[in-house]
C-alpha positions as CSV (number, residue, x, y, z in Angstrom):
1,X,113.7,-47.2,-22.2
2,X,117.2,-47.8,-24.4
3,X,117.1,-46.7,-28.1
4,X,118.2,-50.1,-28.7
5,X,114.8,-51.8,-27.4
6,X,112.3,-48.6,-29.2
7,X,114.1,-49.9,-32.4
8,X,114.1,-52.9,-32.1
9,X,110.6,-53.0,-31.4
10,X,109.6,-50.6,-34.3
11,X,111.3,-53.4,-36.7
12,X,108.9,-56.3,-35.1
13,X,111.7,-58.1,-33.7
14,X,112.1,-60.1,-30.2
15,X,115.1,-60.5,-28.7
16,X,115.7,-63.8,-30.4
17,X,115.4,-62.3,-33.5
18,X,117.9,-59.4,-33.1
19,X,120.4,-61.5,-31.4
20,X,120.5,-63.8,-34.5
21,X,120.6,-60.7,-36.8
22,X,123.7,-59.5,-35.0
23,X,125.2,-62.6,-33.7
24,X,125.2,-61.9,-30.1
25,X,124.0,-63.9,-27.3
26,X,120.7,-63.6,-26.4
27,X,121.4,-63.7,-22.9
28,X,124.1,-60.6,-23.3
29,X,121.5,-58.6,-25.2
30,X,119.2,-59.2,-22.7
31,X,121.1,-57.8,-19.7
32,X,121.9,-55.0,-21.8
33,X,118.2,-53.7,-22.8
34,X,118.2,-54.1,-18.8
35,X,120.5,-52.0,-18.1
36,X,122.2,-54.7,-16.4
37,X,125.4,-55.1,-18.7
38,X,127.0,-52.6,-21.4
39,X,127.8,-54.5,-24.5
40,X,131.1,-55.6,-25.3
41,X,132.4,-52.8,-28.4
42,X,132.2,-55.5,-31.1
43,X,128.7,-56.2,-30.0
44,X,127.8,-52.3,-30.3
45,X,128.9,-52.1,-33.8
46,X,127.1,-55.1,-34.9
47,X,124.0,-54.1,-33.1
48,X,124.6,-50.2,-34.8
49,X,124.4,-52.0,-38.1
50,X,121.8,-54.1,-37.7
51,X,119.6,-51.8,-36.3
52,X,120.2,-48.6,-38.9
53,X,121.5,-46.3,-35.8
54,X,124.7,-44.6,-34.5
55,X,126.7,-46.7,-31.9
56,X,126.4,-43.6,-29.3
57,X,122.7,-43.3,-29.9
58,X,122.0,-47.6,-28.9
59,X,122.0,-46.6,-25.3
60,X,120.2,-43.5,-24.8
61,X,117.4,-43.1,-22.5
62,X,114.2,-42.4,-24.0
63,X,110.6,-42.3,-24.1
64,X,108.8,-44.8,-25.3
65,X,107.7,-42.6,-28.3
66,X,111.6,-42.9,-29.4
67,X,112.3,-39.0,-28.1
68,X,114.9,-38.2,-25.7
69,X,114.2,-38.2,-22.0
């Protein structure tokens, strides 16, 4: 599982909620917690903000305790 999803979850938000937070397309931030899309580099930084974390940390893999795989 992506940083970006454990911490997400850990705030209580859905998808909705974090793509309103950092206006971004729900639909974008969906493909990228799928691992279907990276997100655009304005996108990254808005979601780093948001979310209290690194930009290089939003995409690691890891457990779903928040440790690294």
């Amino acid at each position: 599982m992506l940083r970006l999803t454990i911490e997400r979850q850990k705030k209580g938000w859905s998808k909705s909620e974090l793509a309103r937070r950092a206006d971004t397309p729900l639909s974008h931030l969906s493909r990228v917690e799928s691992g279907k899309a990276e997100p655009y580099e304005p996108v990254k930084n808005r979601l780093s903000n948001v979310l209290g974390i690194p930009e290089e940390e939003l995409l690691e893999e890891v457990d779903d305790d928040g440790n690294d795989s």
